[in-house]
C-alpha positions in Angstrom: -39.9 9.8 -60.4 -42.4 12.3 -60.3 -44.5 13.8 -63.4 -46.7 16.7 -62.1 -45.1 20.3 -62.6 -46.3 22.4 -59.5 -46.5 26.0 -60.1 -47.1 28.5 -57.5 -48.8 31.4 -58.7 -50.2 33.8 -55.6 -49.1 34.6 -51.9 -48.5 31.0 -50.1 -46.5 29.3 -47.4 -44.8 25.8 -47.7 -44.1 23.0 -45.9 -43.5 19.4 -45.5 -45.2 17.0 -44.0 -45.4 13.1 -43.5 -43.7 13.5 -47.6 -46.5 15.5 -48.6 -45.8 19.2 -49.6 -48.4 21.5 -48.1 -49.3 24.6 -49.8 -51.3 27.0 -47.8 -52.6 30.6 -49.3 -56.1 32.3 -49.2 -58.0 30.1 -51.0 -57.2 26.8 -48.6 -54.7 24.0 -48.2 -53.6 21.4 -51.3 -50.9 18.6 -50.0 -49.4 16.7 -53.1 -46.9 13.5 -52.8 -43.2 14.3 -53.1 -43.4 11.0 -55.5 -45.5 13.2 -57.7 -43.1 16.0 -58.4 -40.8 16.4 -60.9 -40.3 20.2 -61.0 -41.8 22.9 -58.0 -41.9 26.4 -59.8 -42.5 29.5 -58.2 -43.8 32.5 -60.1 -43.8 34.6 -57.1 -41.4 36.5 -54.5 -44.5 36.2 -51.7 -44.0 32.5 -50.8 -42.4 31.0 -47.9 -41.3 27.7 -47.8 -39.3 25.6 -44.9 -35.7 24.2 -45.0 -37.3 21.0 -44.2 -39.1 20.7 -47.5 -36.4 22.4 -49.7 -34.0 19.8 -48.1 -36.2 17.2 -48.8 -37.1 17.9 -52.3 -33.2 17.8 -53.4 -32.8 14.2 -52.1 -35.8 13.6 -54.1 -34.3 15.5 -57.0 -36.9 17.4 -58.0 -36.3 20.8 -59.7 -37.0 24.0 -57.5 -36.6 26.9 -59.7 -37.9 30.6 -58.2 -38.9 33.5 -60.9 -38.1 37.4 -60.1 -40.6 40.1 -59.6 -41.3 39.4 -63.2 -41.7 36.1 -63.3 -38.6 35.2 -65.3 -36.6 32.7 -64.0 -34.1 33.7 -61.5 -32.4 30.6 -60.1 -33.0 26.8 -59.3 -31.6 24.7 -56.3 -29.1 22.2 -57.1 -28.0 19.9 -54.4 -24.1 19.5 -53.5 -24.4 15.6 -54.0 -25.5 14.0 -57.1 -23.2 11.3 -57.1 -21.4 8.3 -54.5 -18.4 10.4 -54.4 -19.2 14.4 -54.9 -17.8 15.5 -51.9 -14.6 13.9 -52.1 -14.2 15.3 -56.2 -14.9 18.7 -54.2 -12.6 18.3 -51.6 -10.2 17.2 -54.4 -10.8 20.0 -56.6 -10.5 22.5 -53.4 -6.8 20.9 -53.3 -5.9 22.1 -56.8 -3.0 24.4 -57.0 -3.2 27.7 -58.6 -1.2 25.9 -62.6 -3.7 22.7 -62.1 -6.6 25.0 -62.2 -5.6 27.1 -65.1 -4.7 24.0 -66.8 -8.2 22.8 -66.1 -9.8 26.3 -67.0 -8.0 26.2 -70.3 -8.9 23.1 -71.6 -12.6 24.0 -70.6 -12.3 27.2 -72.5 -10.3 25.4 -75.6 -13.6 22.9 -75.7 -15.9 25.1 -75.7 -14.2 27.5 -78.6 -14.0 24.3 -80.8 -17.3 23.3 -80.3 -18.6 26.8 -81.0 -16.5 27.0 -84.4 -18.0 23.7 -85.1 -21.6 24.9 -84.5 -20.8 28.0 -86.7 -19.7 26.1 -89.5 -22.2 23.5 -89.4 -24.3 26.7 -89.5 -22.8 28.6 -92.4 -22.7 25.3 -94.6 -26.4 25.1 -93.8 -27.0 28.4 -94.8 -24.5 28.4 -98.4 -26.4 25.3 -99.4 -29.9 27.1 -98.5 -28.8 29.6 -100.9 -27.4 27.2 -103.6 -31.0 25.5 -103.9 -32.6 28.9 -103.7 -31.2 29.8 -107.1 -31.5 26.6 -108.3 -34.9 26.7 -108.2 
């Protein structure tokens, strides 16, 4: 598992080689272990990286995530497999008829509006007993 957070600031191209990521720009060439990445970030739209390395850094499971023109975050690459059996859940899932994926939908949508009244009642007890001890004091 990797610990060093990469972020790519300027111009640069990427690429992999012998597990080492090689990042070339104007100022020279730095080649850092895949074994010492956890997350890549790019802050930039001018970098070019390979498929080679991209492919390479999901099996390691390190986080790729590429920022706009404005450096926000835009998006990350996830890989497909994570697990022993993703692809046949996917194929599975592709299977589902048209009820079994409402059904599904539904109970995702049901969670989610419990947990969020949850939240907001955690949150508005929190905030009545804030207000009791104000004017108790």
């Amino acid at each position: 598992m990797g610990w060093r957070t990469v972020v790519v600031t300027k111009a640069s191209k990427l690429d992999l080689r012998m597990g080492y990521m090689v990042l070339r720009d104007s100022e020279g060439t730095v080649r850092v272990h895949l074994s010492e990445i956890s997350v890549l970030l790019l802050e930039t739209t001018a970098v070019s990286l390979t498929a080679a390395l991209l492919n390479e850094l999901t099996k390691q499971k390190i986080k790729v995530i590429f920022c706009d023109e404005k450096q926000n975050p835009a998006f990350e690459v996830l890989p497909y497999y994570g697990c022993h059996d993703c692809s046949l859940k996917l194929r599975t899932q592709l299977q589902w008829n048209e009820t079994a994926k409402q059904a599904v939908w539904t109970s995702i949508v049901t969670q989610k509006i419990k947990q969020q009244a949850f939240n907001l009642g955690t949150v508005l007890q929190r905030n009545r007993l804030s207000g009791y001890l104000l004017a108790c004091s």
